[in-house]
N, C-alpha and C positions, 0 to 999 in steps of 0.2 A: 512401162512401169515395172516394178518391183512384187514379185507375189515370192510365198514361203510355200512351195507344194511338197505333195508325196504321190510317189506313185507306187507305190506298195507300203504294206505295213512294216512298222520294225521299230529298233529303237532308236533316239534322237537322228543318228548318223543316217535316216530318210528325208530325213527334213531339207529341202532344196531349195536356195535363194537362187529364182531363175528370173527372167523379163517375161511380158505376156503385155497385149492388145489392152489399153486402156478400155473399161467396160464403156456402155454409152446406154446412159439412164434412161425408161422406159416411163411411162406416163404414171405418175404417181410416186416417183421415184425423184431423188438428191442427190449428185454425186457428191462424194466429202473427200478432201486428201487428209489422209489418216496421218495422227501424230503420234497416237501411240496407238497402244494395244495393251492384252495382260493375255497370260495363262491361266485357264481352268482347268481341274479334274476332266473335265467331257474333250480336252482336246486333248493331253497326254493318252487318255482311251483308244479314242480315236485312232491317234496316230499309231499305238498297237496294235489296233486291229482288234481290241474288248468288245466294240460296240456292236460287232455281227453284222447280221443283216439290216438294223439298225442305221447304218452307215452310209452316207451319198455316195456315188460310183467315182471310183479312181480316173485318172488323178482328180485330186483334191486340193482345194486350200482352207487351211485348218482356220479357227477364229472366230471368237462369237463378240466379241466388244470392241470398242474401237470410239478413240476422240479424235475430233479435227475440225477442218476448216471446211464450208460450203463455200465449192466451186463451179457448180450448176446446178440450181436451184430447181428447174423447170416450172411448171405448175405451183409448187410450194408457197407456202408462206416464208418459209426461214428464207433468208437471204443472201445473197453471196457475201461471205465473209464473213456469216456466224458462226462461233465455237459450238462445237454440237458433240452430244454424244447420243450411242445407240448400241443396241443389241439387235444382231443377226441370228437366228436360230439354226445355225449350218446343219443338221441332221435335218431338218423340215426341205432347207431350202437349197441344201449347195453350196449356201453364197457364203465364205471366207472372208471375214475382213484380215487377215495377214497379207495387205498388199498396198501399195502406196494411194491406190482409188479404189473407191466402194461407191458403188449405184445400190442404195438403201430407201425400203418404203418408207415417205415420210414419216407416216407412222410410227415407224420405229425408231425417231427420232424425238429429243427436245432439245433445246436449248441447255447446255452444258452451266453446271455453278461455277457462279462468277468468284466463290472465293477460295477455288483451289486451279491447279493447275492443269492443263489438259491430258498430263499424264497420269495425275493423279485420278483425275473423272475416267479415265478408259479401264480403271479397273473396277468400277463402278458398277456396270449395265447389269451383267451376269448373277453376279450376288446380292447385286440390290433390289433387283427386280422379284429373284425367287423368295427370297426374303419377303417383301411387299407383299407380293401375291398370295404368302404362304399364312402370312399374320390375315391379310381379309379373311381366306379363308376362314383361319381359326376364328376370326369375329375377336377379336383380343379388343378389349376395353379398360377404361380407366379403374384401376382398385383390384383386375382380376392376377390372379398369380398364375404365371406361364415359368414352364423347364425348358428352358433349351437345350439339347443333349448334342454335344460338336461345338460349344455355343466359342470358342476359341478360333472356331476355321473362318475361310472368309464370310459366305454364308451366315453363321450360327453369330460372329462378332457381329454380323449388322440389324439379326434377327434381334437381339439385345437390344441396342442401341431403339431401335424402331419403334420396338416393342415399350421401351421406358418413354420415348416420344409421346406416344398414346397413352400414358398413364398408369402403364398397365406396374408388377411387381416380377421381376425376374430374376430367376434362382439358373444355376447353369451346372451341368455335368461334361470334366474335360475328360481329356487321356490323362495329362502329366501336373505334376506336382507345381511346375513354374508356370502353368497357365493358368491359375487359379489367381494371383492378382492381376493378370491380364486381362480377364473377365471382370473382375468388380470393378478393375480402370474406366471400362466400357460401358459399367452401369448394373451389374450382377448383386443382388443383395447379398448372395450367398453362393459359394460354390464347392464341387467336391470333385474328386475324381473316383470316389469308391459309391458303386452302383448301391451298393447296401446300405447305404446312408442316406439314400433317398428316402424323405418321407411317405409313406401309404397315404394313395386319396389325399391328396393335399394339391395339386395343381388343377386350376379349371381349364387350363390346354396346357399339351406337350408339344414341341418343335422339335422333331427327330429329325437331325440334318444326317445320320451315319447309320442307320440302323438299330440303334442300339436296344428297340423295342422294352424300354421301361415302362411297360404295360401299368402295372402296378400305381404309378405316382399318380395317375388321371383320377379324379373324382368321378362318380357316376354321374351321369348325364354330361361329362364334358365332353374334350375335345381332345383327338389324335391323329398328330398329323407328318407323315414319313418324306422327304425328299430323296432318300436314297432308293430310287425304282431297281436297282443291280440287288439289292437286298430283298425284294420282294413286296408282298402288300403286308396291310397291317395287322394284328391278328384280329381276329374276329371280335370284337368287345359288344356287340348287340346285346348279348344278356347284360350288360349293365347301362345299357340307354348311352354308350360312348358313340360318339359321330367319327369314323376314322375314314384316310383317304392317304394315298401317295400324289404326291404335288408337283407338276411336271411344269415350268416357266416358258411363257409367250412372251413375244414381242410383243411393247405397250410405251408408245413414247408417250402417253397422258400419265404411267406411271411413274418414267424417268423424271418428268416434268415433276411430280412432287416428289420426289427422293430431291431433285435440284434445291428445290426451296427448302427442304429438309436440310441439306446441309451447306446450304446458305444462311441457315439460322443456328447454327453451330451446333444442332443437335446429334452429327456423327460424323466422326473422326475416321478417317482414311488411313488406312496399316498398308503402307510400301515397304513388300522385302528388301525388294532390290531392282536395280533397271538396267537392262539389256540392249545393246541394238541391233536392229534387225538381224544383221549379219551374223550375231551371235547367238541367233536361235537354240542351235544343239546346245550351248553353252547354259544357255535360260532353261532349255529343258531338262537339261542336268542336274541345274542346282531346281528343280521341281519335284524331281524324283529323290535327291536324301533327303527333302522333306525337313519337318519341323523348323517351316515357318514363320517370319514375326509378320507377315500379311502377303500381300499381291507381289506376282512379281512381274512388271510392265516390260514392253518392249516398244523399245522408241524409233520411229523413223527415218 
């Protein structure tokens, strides 16, 4: 089969489209023939060499999402032949979906949404998970007003989206001037790009996808909450009863399984940059690094 290694750090031009031993799934475990894939932040790092010690030992294969088909099932309940998607946590585990078969814990599987396509769900897992996990956190409910600060990138677009699902009221702070109706497309009552026009104490949670530590807009006794760990923790807001935390994503196919029905019921819209195949990995990581994105950019089969 087909895998995307590196055996040292550097830029795209590490990236290797080599064969390797088909994996052979372990008890509790699915193999899937992958259809697509996408790029994250965490794998361009990676493949740097940013991550440190952080990093699973060389060679590697890079990859945290991944859609396809079940082709041994084992143990499982999913069955051969269903559309499935999942998230791998490669810095935890190792394990690379950039390769034509993935042996993945059930667990970090669901059943893929049936009303998009499976390249469009493999860019999915990554951002929609930490999104999910990041809104529980915060306890985001119906009537409260949440800032998404990033709320443009892939992340911060679905923390939006998710976030108006639950009822809640979301205001968004971008980088650039044209991502500001991109945001309200997506469900933003209100957006800005200049930090100083954040309202004071006006949000009962923050979703800081970038750092941006807009300490200030929290209400006292809410909620702040950072994904970007390379930025640090959050500052200290105890003297004003703020609850703060940096938010780091697991594996959770119970929560792929409702992001499925989430956007089986048309509540979020899928942003495809552009799509890649395999073989044109350095080319996909290319157009990753000039950056400003209009969403994912998937890698097909």
């Amino acid at each position: 089969m087909r895998i995307v290694r590196i055996d040292h750090f550097g830029d795209p031009d590490v990236l290797t489209l080599t064969e390797a031993s088909a994996p052979r799934p372990r008890d509790g475990q699915v193999l899937v023939r992958v259809v697509a894939s996408a790029i994250n932040p965490v794998d361009d790092k990676t493949r740097e060499g940013a991550i440190g010690e952080g990093a699973p030992p060389l060679p590697m294969i890079l990859g945290w999402e991944l859609a396809g088909i079940v082709v041994d099932s084992g143990t499982s309940e999913l069955p051969v032949g269903e559309r499935v998607f999942g998230m791998s946590h490669q810095l935890d585990t190792g394990r690379g979906t950039w390769a034509d078969l993935v042996a993945m814990p059930d667990n970090a599987l669901a059943v893929a949404p049936s009303t998009i396509s499976l390249v469009e769900a493999a860019t999915l897992p990554l951002p929609g998970l930490t999104a999910a996990q990041t809104l529980d956190w915060l306890d985001i409910r119906a009537g409260e007003r949440l800032l998404v600060a990033g709320a443009a990138g892939a992340v911060g677009g679905l923390a939006v989206q998710l976030a108006r699902a639950r009822g809640a009221r979301v205001d968004a702070l971008v980088s650039r001037p044209a991502q500001v109706e991109v945001v309200r497309k997506l469900g933003a009552e209100w957006a800005t790009t200049d930090r100083a026009a954040l309202p004071a104490a006006a949000y009962d949670a923050v979703f800081d996808t970038f750092g941006a530590f807009v300490t200030d807009a929290v209400v006292d006794e809410g909620r702040y909450v950072s994904i970007a760990t390379q930025a640090g923790p959050v500052p200290d807001l105890s003297h004003r009863s703020v609850r703060t935390t940096v938010n780091q994503v697991r594996e959770d196919g119970a929560g792929l399984a409702e992001l499925a029905k989430i956007v089986d019921a048309g509540q979020v819209k899928v942003r495809l940059d552009s799509e890649y195949s395999l073989r044109d990995v350095r080319e996909a990581h290319e157009r990753f690094r000039r950056g400003q994105l209009t969403g994912k950019i998937a890698l097909v089969f």
